[in-house]
C-alpha positions in Angstrom: 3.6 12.5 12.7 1.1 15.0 11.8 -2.5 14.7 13.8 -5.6 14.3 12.0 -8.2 14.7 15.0 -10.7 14.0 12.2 -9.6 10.5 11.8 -10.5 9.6 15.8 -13.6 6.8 15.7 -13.0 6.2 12.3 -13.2 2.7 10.7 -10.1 1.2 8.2 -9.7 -2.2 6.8 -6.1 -2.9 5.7 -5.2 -5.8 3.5 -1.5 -7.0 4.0 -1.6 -5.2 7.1 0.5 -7.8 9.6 4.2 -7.0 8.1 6.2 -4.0 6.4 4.4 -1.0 5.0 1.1 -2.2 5.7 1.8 -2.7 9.4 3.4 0.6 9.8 0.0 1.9 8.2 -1.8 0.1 10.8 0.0 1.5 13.6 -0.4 5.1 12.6 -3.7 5.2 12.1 -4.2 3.3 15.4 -2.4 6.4 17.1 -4.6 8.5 15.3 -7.6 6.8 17.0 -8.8 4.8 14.1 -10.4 1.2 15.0 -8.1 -0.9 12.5 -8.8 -3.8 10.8 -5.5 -5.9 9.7 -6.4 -8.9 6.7 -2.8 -10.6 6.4 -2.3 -14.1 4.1 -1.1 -15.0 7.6 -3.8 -14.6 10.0 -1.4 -15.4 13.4 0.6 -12.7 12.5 -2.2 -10.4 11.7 -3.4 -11.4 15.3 -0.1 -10.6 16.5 -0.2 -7.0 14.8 -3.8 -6.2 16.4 -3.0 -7.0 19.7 0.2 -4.3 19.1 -2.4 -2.0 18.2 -2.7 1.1 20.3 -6.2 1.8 20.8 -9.1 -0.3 20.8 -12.0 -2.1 18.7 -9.5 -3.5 16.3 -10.0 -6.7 14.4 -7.9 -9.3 12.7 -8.4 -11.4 9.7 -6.6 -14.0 7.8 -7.1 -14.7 4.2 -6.1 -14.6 0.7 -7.0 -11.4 -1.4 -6.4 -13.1 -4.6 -9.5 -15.0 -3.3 -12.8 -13.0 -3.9 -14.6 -14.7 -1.1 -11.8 -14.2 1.3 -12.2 -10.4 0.4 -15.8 -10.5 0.8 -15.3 -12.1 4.0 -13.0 -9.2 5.1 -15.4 -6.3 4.3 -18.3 -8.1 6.2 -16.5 -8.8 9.3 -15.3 -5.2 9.7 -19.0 -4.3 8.8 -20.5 -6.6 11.3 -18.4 -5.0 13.9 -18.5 -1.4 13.1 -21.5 -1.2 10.6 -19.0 1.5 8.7 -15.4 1.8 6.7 -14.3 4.5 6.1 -10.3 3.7 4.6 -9.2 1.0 2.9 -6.0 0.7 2.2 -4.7 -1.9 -0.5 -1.3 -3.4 0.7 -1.1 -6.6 0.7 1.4 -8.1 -1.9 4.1 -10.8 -2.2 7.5 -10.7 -3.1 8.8 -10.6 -6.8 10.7 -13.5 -7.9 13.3 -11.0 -10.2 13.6 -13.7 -12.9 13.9 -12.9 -16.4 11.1 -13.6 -18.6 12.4 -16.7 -20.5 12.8 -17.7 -17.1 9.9 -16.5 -15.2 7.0 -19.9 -14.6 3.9 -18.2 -16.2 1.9 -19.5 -12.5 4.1 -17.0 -10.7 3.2 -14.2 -13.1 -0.5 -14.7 -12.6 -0.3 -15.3 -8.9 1.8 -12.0 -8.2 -0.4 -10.3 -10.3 -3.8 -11.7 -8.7 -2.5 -10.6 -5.0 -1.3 -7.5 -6.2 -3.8 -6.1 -8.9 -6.5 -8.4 -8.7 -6.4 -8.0 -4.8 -6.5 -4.3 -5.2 -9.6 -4.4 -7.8 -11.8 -7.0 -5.4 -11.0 -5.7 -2.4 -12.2 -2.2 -3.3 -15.0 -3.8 -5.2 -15.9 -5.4 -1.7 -15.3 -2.5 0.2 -17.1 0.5 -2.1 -20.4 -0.2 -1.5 -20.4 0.4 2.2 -19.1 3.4 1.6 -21.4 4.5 -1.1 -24.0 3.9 0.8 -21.9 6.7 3.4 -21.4 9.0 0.8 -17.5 9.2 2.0 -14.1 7.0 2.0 -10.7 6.9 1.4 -9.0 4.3 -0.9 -5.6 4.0 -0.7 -3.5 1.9 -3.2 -0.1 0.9 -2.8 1.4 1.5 -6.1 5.2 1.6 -6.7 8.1 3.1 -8.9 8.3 0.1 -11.2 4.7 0.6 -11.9 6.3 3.8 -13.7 9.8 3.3 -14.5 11.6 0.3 -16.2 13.2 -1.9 -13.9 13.9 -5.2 -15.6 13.5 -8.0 -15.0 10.5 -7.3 -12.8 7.9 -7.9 -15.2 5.1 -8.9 -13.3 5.8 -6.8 -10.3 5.9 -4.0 -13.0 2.9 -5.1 -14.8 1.1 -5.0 -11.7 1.5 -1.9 -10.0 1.5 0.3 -13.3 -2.2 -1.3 -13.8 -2.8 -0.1 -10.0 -2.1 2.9 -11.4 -4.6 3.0 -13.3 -7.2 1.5 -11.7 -6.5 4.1 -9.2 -7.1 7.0 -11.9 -10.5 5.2 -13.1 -12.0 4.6 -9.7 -10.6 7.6 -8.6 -12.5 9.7 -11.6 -15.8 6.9 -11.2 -17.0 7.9 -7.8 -15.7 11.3 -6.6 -19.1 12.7 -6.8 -20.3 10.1 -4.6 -17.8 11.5 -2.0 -15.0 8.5 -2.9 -11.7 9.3 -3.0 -9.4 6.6 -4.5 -5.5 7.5 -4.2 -2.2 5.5 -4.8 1.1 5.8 -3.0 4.3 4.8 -5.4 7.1 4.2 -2.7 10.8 4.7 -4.1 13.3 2.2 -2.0 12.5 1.9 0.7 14.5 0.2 3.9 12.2 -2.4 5.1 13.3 -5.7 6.5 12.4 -7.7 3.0 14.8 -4.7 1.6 17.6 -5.5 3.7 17.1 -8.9 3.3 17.7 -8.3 -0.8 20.6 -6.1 0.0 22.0 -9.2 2.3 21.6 -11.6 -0.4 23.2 -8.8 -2.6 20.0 -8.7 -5.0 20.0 -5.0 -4.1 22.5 -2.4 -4.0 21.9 0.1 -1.3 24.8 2.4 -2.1 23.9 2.8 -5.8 20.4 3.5 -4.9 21.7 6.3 -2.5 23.7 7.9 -5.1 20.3 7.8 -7.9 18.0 9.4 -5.3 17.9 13.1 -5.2 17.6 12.8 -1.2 20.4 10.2 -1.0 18.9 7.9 1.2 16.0 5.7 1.5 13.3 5.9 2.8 11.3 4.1 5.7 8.1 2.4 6.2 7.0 5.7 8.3 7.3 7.4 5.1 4.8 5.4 3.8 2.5 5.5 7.0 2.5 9.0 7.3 1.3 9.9 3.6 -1.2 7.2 4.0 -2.7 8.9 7.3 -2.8 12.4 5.3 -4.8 10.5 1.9 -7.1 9.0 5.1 -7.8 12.6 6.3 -10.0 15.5 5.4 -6.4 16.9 4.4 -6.9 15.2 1.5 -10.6 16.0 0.5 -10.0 17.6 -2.7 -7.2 15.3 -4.2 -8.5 11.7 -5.9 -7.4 9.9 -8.8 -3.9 10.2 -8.5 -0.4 8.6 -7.6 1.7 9.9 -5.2 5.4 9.3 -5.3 7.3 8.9 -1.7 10.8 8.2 -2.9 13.4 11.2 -2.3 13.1 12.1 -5.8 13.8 9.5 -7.2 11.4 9.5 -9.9 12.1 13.1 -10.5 15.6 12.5 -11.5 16.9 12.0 -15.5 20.0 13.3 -15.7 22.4 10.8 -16.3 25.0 12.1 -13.5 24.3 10.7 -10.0 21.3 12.2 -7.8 23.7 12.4 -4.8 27.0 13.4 -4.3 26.9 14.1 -0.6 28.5 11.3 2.1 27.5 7.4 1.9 27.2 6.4 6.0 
Protein backbone atom coordinates (compact mmCIF):
# COMPACT_ATOMS: atom_id res chain seq x y z
CA UNK A 1 0.00 0.00 0.00
CA UNK A 2 1.43 3.23 -1.05
CA UNK A 3 1.65 6.05 1.90
CA UNK A 4 0.00 9.30 1.50
CA UNK A 5 1.44 11.20 4.72
CA UNK A 6 -0.83 13.93 3.41
CA UNK A 7 -3.94 12.14 4.20
CA UNK A 8 -2.95 11.92 8.25
CA UNK A 9 -5.80 14.13 10.29
CA UNK A 10 -7.86 14.11 7.40
CA UNK A 11 -11.71 13.78 7.59
CA UNK A 12 -13.80 10.99 5.18
CA UNK A 13 -17.36 10.06 5.24
CA UNK A 14 -18.02 6.64 3.54
CA UNK A 15 -21.46 5.55 2.61
CA UNK A 16 -21.82 1.67 2.36
CA UNK A 17 -18.73 1.52 4.30
CA UNK A 18 -19.53 -1.69 6.82
CA UNK A 19 -19.06 -4.56 4.11
CA UNK A 20 -17.07 -5.34 0.75
CA UNK A 21 -15.34 -2.65 -1.13
CA UNK A 22 -16.49 0.10 1.00
CA UNK A 23 -15.05 -1.48 4.11
CA UNK A 24 -11.77 -2.29 2.64
CA UNK A 25 -11.85 1.62 1.76
CA UNK A 26 -12.40 2.29 5.28
CA UNK A 27 -9.69 0.40 6.50
CA UNK A 28 -7.03 1.88 4.32
CA UNK A 29 -7.58 5.12 4.78
CA UNK A 30 -7.76 4.43 8.56
CA UNK A 31 -3.97 3.13 8.19
CA UNK A 32 -3.35 6.21 6.41
CA UNK A 33 -4.39 8.17 9.56
CA UNK A 34 -7.64 9.45 8.26
CA UNK A 35 -10.57 9.85 11.00
CA UNK A 36 -13.34 7.65 9.10
CA UNK A 37 -16.71 7.90 9.09
CA UNK A 38 -18.67 4.50 7.96
CA UNK A 39 -22.83 5.16 6.97
CA UNK A 40 -23.95 1.39 6.28
CA UNK A 41 -28.04 0.55 5.65
CA UNK A 42 -26.97 -1.58 8.70
CA UNK A 43 -25.91 0.58 11.38
CA UNK A 44 -24.61 -2.68 13.86
CA UNK A 45 -22.43 -3.67 11.40
CA UNK A 46 -21.22 -0.21 10.58
CA UNK A 47 -20.47 -0.15 14.39
CA UNK A 48 -18.73 -3.25 14.12
CA UNK A 49 -16.50 -1.88 11.22
CA UNK A 50 -15.55 1.35 13.29
CA UNK A 51 -14.50 -0.33 16.26
CA UNK A 52 -12.03 -2.52 13.53
CA UNK A 53 -10.78 0.75 12.60
CA UNK A 54 -7.13 1.37 13.24
CA UNK A 55 -6.77 4.77 14.45
CA UNK A 56 -8.91 6.94 16.23
CA UNK A 57 -11.89 9.62 16.11
CA UNK A 58 -13.95 7.45 13.90
CA UNK A 59 -17.76 7.52 13.71
CA UNK A 60 -20.50 5.21 12.71
CA UNK A 61 -23.75 5.78 11.20
CA UNK A 62 -26.72 3.80 10.12
CA UNK A 63 -29.16 4.90 7.54
CA UNK A 64 -30.58 4.66 4.14
CA UNK A 65 -28.91 6.79 1.34
CA UNK A 66 -31.84 6.47 -0.86
CA UNK A 67 -33.26 8.65 1.91
CA UNK A 68 -32.26 12.39 1.65
CA UNK A 69 -32.66 13.08 5.28
CA UNK A 70 -30.68 10.08 6.29
CA UNK A 71 -27.84 11.62 4.00
CA UNK A 72 -28.18 14.86 5.48
CA UNK A 73 -28.05 13.35 8.80
CA UNK A 74 -24.69 11.71 7.77
CA UNK A 75 -22.87 14.88 6.61
CA UNK A 76 -23.87 16.74 9.84
CA UNK A 77 -22.77 14.20 12.30
CA UNK A 78 -19.31 13.94 10.68
CA UNK A 79 -19.46 17.76 10.71
CA UNK A 80 -20.48 18.11 14.32
CA UNK A 81 -17.56 15.92 15.15
CA UNK A 82 -14.85 17.19 13.03
CA UNK A 83 -16.19 20.61 11.73
CA UNK A 84 -14.46 19.36 8.17
CA UNK A 85 -14.72 16.39 5.22
CA UNK A 86 -12.47 16.22 3.27
CA UNK A 87 -13.29 12.57 1.10
CA UNK A 88 -16.39 11.20 0.47
CA UNK A 89 -16.52 8.18 -1.00
CA UNK A 90 -19.90 6.93 -2.66
CA UNK A 91 -20.18 3.04 -2.05
CA UNK A 92 -23.01 2.09 -0.77
CA UNK A 93 -25.16 -0.11 -3.07
CA UNK A 94 -27.30 -3.31 -3.07
CA UNK A 95 -27.22 -6.35 -4.89
CA UNK A 96 -28.69 -6.69 -8.52
CA UNK A 97 -31.49 -8.95 -8.85
CA UNK A 98 -30.11 -10.27 -12.66
CA UNK A 99 -33.68 -10.68 -13.90
CA UNK A 100 -34.59 -10.03 -17.31
CA UNK A 101 -36.62 -7.12 -18.07
CA UNK A 102 -40.09 -8.77 -18.77
CA UNK A 103 -39.30 -10.14 -15.55
CA UNK A 104 -37.71 -7.50 -13.52
CA UNK A 105 -40.70 -5.79 -10.70
CA UNK A 106 -40.43 -2.00 -11.86
CA UNK A 107 -40.10 -1.33 -7.55
CA UNK A 108 -36.78 -3.05 -7.72
CA UNK A 109 -35.61 -0.99 -10.64
CA UNK A 110 -36.26 2.22 -8.83
CA UNK A 111 -34.97 1.15 -5.57
CA UNK A 112 -31.45 -0.14 -6.95
CA UNK A 113 -31.35 2.81 -8.81
CA UNK A 114 -32.19 5.27 -5.84
CA UNK A 115 -29.37 3.56 -3.54
CA UNK A 116 -27.03 3.50 -6.25
CA UNK A 117 -27.42 6.78 -8.30
CA UNK A 118 -29.69 8.63 -6.33
CA UNK A 119 -27.51 7.91 -3.25
CA UNK A 120 -24.51 8.98 -5.10
CA UNK A 121 -26.23 12.45 -6.31
CA UNK A 122 -27.61 13.29 -2.48
CA UNK A 123 -24.96 12.26 -0.72
CA UNK A 124 -22.48 14.57 -2.62
CA UNK A 125 -25.18 17.17 -2.64
CA UNK A 126 -24.99 16.78 1.28
CA UNK A 127 -21.42 16.58 1.48
CA UNK A 128 -20.15 19.54 -1.20
CA UNK A 129 -20.98 22.41 0.62
CA UNK A 130 -18.73 21.76 3.54
CA UNK A 131 -16.14 21.38 1.38
CA UNK A 132 -16.78 24.44 -0.73
CA UNK A 133 -16.74 26.34 1.99
CA UNK A 134 -12.84 24.46 2.38
CA UNK A 135 -12.01 25.19 -1.01
CA UNK A 136 -10.76 21.34 -1.20
CA UNK A 137 -12.25 17.54 -1.38
CA UNK A 138 -12.08 14.43 -2.86
CA UNK A 139 -15.25 12.65 -4.27
CA UNK A 140 -14.99 9.37 -5.00
CA UNK A 141 -17.74 7.39 -6.89
CA UNK A 142 -17.93 3.82 -7.16
CA UNK A 143 -18.78 3.19 -10.72
CA UNK A 144 -18.49 -0.22 -12.48
CA UNK A 145 -17.86 -2.01 -15.90
CA UNK A 146 -21.59 -2.50 -16.65
CA UNK A 147 -21.93 1.15 -16.36
CA UNK A 148 -19.76 0.89 -19.71
CA UNK A 149 -20.11 -2.43 -21.26
CA UNK A 150 -23.34 -4.47 -22.01
CA UNK A 151 -23.98 -7.09 -19.56
CA UNK A 152 -27.49 -8.26 -19.86
CA UNK A 153 -29.75 -8.76 -18.08
CA UNK A 154 -28.49 -6.21 -15.60
CA UNK A 155 -30.47 -3.36 -16.58
CA UNK A 156 -30.81 -1.38 -13.64
CA UNK A 157 -27.48 -2.12 -12.16
CA UNK A 158 -26.31 -0.99 -15.65
CA UNK A 159 -28.52 2.02 -15.81
CA UNK A 160 -27.16 3.07 -12.73
CA UNK A 161 -23.58 3.08 -12.68
CA UNK A 162 -23.32 4.35 -16.42
CA UNK A 163 -25.37 7.53 -14.98
CA UNK A 164 -22.58 7.59 -12.09
CA UNK A 165 -20.52 8.08 -14.73
CA UNK A 166 -21.69 10.87 -15.66
CA UNK A 167 -22.58 12.50 -12.86
CA UNK A 168 -19.00 12.03 -12.01
CA UNK A 169 -17.94 13.92 -15.40
CA UNK A 170 -20.46 16.91 -14.56
CA UNK A 171 -19.56 17.45 -10.95
CA UNK A 172 -16.25 16.64 -11.75
CA UNK A 173 -16.08 19.66 -14.56
CA UNK A 174 -18.84 21.94 -12.05
CA UNK A 175 -16.44 22.60 -9.22
CA UNK A 176 -12.77 22.03 -10.00
CA UNK A 177 -12.11 25.60 -9.69
CA UNK A 178 -13.45 25.56 -6.42
CA UNK A 179 -10.67 23.08 -5.53
CA UNK A 180 -13.41 19.85 -5.88
CA UNK A 181 -12.29 16.98 -7.32
CA UNK A 182 -15.07 14.36 -8.17
CA UNK A 183 -13.63 10.86 -9.49
CA UNK A 184 -15.18 7.36 -10.19
CA UNK A 185 -13.67 3.96 -9.77
CA UNK A 186 -15.26 1.18 -12.40
CA UNK A 187 -14.10 -2.14 -10.71
CA UNK A 188 -13.91 -5.18 -13.25
CA UNK A 189 -14.64 -8.66 -11.18
CA UNK A 190 -13.74 -8.55 -8.52
CA UNK A 191 -13.45 -11.57 -5.72
CA UNK A 192 -15.44 -10.31 -2.83
CA UNK A 193 -17.58 -12.48 -0.62
CA UNK A 194 -21.07 -11.41 -2.48
CA UNK A 195 -18.74 -12.65 -5.70
CA UNK A 196 -18.13 -15.88 -4.46
CA UNK A 197 -21.39 -16.23 -3.19
CA UNK A 198 -22.72 -15.73 -7.12
CA UNK A 199 -20.02 -18.11 -8.24
CA UNK A 200 -21.42 -20.73 -5.37
CA UNK A 201 -24.85 -20.40 -6.60
CA UNK A 202 -23.30 -20.74 -10.15
CA UNK A 203 -24.69 -17.15 -11.23
CA UNK A 204 -21.02 -16.43 -12.02
CA UNK A 205 -18.49 -18.12 -13.79
CA UNK A 206 -15.03 -17.44 -12.36
CA UNK A 207 -13.11 -19.39 -14.93
CA UNK A 208 -14.57 -17.73 -17.93
CA UNK A 209 -14.02 -14.37 -16.37
CA UNK A 210 -10.28 -15.43 -15.98
CA UNK A 211 -9.86 -16.37 -19.43
CA UNK A 212 -11.72 -12.59 -20.70
CA UNK A 213 -9.41 -10.52 -18.49
CA UNK A 214 -6.17 -9.55 -19.93
CA UNK A 215 -4.57 -10.13 -16.24
CA UNK A 216 -6.30 -13.46 -15.89
CA UNK A 217 -7.47 -13.12 -12.64
CA UNK A 218 -9.64 -11.08 -10.57
CA UNK A 219 -9.22 -8.69 -8.65
CA UNK A 220 -9.64 -7.90 -4.76
CA UNK A 221 -11.32 -5.44 -2.62
CA UNK A 222 -7.60 -4.00 -1.94
CA UNK A 223 -7.57 -3.20 -5.46
CA UNK A 224 -10.23 -1.02 -4.93
CA UNK A 225 -8.96 0.49 -1.55
CA UNK A 226 -5.83 1.33 -2.77
CA UNK A 227 -6.96 3.42 -5.96
CA UNK A 228 -9.42 4.98 -3.75
CA UNK A 229 -6.49 6.14 -1.12
CA UNK A 230 -4.49 7.60 -4.32
CA UNK A 231 -7.95 9.71 -5.81
CA UNK A 232 -8.06 10.85 -1.71
CA UNK A 233 -4.50 12.10 -1.98
CA UNK A 234 -2.71 15.19 -3.27
CA UNK A 235 -1.43 12.30 -5.87
CA UNK A 236 -4.39 13.02 -7.44
CA UNK A 237 -4.65 16.87 -7.52
CA UNK A 238 -4.69 17.41 -11.12
CA UNK A 239 -7.06 14.54 -12.28
CA UNK A 240 -11.11 15.16 -11.82
CA UNK A 241 -13.96 14.31 -13.81
CA UNK A 242 -13.05 10.97 -14.80
CA UNK A 243 -13.64 7.11 -14.46
CA UNK A 244 -11.02 4.95 -13.63
CA UNK A 245 -11.08 1.33 -14.58
CA UNK A 246 -9.53 -1.30 -11.94
CA UNK A 247 -10.24 -4.61 -13.72
CA UNK A 248 -6.98 -6.35 -15.24
CA UNK A 249 -7.94 -5.07 -18.54
CA UNK A 250 -10.81 -6.12 -18.87
CA UNK A 251 -12.37 -3.27 -20.36
CA UNK A 252 -9.45 -2.86 -22.66
CA UNK A 253 -9.98 -6.12 -24.37
CA UNK A 254 -12.16 -6.69 -27.94
CA UNK A 255 -10.68 -9.16 -29.64
CA UNK A 256 -12.87 -12.01 -29.82
CA UNK A 257 -10.04 -14.68 -28.75
CA UNK A 258 -9.69 -15.10 -24.97
CA UNK A 259 -7.69 -12.39 -22.82
CA UNK A 260 -5.82 -15.18 -21.09
CA UNK A 261 -4.27 -18.17 -22.10
CA UNK A 262 -1.93 -18.69 -19.18
CA UNK A 263 -2.86 -21.47 -16.23
CA UNK A 264 -6.41 -21.56 -14.42
CA UNK A 265 -5.43 -22.42 -10.37
Amino acid sequence: MASYPELQGRVALVTGGASGLGLAAAETLARQGVHVAVADLDAGAAARAVAALPGGGHLALGGDVAREADVQRFAGAVLERHGRIDVLINSAGIPDSFQPTLAQDVADFRRLVDVHLTGTYMATKAVVPAMLRQQRGSVINLGSVAGVLGLAPRNAYSAAKAGIGMLTRTMGCEWAAEGIRVNAIAPGYMLTPFAQKLIDEGKLDAQRIRRRTPAGRLGTAQHIADAMAFLASDASAFITGVTLPVDGGYMAWGAASDAYAGPLD
